[in-house]
TORBADO-866850 format. One line per field, with one value per residue: residue in three letters; x, y, z negated of N, C-alpha, C in turn. Coordinates in nm, 3 decimals. Example, Ala and Ser with C-alpha at 12.3 -4.5 7.8 and 13.67 -1.06 7.14 Angstrom:
<recs>
type <- [ALA, SER]
neast <- [1.319, 1.285]
nnorth <- [-0.569, -0.225]
nup <- [-0.780, -0.708]
caeast <- [1.230, 1.367]
canorth <- [-0.450, -0.106]
caup <- [-0.780, -0.714]
ceast <- [1.320, 1.290]
cnorth <- [-0.330, 0.003]
cup <- [-0.780, -0.787]
</recs>
This chain:
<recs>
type <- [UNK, UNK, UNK, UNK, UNK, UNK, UNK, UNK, UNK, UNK, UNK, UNK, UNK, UNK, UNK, UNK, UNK, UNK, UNK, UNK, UNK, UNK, UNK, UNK, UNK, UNK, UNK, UNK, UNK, UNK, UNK, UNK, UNK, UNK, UNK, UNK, UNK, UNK, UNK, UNK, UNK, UNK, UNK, UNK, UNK, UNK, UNK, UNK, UNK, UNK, UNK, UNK, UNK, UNK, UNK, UNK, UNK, UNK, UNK, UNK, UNK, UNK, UNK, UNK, UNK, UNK, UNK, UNK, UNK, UNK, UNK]
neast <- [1.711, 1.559, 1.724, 1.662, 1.389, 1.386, 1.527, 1.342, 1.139, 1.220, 1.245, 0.974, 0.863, 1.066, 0.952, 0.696, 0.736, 0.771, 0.716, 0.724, 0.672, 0.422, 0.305, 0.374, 0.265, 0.022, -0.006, -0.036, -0.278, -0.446, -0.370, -0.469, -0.737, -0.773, -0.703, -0.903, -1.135, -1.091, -1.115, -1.346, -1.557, -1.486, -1.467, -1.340, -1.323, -1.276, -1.514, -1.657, -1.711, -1.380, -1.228, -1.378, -1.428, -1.167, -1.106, -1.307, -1.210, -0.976, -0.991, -1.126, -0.972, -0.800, -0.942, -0.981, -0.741, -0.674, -0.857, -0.750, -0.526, -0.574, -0.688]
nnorth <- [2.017, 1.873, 1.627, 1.590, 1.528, 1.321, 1.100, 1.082, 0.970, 0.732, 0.592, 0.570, 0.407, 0.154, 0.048, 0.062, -0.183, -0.361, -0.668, -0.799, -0.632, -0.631, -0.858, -0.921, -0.757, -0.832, -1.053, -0.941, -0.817, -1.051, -1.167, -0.979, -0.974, -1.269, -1.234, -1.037, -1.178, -1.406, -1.245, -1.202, -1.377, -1.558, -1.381, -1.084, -1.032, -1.187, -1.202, -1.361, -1.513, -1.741, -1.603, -1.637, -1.920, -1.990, -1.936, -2.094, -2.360, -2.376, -2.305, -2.529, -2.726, -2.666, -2.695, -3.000, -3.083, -2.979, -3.132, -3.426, -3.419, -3.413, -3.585]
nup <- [3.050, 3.254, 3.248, 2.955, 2.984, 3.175, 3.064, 2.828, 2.961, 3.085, 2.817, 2.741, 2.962, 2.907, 2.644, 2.699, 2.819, 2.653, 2.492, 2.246, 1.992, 2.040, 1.940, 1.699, 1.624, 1.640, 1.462, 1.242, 1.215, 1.272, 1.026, 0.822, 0.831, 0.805, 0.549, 0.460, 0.522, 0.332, 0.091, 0.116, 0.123, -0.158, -0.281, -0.557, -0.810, -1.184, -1.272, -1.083, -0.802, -0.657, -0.873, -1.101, -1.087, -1.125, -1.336, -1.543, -1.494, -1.588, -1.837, -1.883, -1.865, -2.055, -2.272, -2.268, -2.307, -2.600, -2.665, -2.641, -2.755, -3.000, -3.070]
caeast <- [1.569, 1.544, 1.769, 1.537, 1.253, 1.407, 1.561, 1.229, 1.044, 1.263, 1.197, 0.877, 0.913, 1.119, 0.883, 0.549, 0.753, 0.846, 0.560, 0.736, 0.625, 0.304, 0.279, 0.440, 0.127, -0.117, 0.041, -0.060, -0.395, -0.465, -0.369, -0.564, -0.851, -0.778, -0.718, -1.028, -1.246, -1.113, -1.189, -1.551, -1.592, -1.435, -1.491, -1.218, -1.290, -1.267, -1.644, -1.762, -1.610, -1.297, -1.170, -1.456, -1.401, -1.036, -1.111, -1.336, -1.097, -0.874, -1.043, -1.192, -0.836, -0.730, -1.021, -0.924, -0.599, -0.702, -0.947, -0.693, -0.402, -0.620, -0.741]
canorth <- [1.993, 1.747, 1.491, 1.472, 1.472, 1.186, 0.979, 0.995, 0.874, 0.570, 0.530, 0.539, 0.277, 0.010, 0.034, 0.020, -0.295, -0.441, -0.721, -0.829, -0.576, -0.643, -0.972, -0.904, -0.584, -0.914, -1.133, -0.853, -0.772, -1.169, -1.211, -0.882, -0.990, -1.340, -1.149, -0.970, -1.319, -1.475, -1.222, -1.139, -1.548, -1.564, -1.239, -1.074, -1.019, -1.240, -1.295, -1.415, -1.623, -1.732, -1.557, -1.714, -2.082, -2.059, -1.931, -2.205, -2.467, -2.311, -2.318, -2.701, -2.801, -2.622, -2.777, -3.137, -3.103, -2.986, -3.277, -3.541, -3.410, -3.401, -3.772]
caup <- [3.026, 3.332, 3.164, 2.848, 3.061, 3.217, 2.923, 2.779, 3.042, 3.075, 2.678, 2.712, 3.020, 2.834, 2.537, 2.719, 2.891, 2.555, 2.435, 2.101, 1.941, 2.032, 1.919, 1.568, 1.580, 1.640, 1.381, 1.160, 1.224, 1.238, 0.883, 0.731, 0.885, 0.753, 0.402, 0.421, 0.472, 0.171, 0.008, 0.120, 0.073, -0.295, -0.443, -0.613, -0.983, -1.244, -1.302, -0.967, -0.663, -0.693, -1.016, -1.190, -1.087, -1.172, -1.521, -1.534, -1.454, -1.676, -2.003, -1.903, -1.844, -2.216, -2.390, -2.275, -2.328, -2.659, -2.751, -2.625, -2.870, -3.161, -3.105]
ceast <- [1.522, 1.575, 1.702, 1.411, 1.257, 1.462, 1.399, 1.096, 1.082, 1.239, 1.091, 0.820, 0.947, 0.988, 0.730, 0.592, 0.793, 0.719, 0.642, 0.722, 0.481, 0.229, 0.290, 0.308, 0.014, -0.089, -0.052, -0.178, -0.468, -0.459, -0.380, -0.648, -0.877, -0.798, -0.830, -1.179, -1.245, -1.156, -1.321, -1.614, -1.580, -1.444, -1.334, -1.188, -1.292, -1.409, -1.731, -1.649, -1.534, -1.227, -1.293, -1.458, -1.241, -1.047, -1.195, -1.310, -1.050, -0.925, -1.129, -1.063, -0.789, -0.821, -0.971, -0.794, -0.610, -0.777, -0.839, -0.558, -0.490, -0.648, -0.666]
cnorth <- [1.874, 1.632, 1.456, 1.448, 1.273, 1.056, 0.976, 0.953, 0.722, 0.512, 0.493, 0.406, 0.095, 0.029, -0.023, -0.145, -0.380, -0.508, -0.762, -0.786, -0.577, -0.742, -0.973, -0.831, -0.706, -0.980, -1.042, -0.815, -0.933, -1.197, -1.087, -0.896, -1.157, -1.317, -1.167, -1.058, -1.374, -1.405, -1.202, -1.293, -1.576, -1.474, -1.214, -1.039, -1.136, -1.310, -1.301, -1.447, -1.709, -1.728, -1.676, -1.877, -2.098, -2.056, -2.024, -2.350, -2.468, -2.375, -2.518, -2.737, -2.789, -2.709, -2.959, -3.207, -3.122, -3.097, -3.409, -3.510, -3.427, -3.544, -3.875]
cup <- [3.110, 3.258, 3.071, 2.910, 3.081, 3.133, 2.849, 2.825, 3.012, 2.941, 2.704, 2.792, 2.925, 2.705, 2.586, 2.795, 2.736, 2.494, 2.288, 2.007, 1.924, 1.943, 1.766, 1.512, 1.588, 1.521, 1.210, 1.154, 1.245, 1.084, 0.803, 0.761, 0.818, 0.578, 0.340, 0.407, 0.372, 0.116, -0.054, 0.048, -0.088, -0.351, -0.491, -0.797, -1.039, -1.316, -1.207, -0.926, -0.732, -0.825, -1.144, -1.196, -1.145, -1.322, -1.591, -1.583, -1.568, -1.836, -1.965, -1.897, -2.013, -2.292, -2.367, -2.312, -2.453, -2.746, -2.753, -2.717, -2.971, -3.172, -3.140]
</recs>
């Protein structure tokens, strides 16, 4: 019972001494937080933000394409 006492102290030791884990746990919560701005900024459906400028685009890009083959 001592010995696991004591093996998982020292786990818990090396681990609370281990930062690369940490850093990997920031990396991660940096870019869902980055995520979560685009999305608040751009919207995520298709008829607002974002979605709505590409579809936009989209269909002005098809129609020109369109007019300039037919001419």
């Amino acid at each position: 019972m001592l010995r696991s006492y004591i093996l998982m102290t020292e786990a818990l030791k090396r681990l609370r001494a281990d930062q690369d884990g940490v850093v990997s746990f920031e990396y991660v919560i940096v870019a869902a937080c980055i995520v979560a701005a685009v999305a608040a900024a751009f919207g995520t459906s298709a008829t607002s933000g974002i979605g709505l400028a590409l579809s936009t685009a989209i269909t002005t890009i098809s129609t020109a394409v369109t007019t300039a083959v037919s001419a």
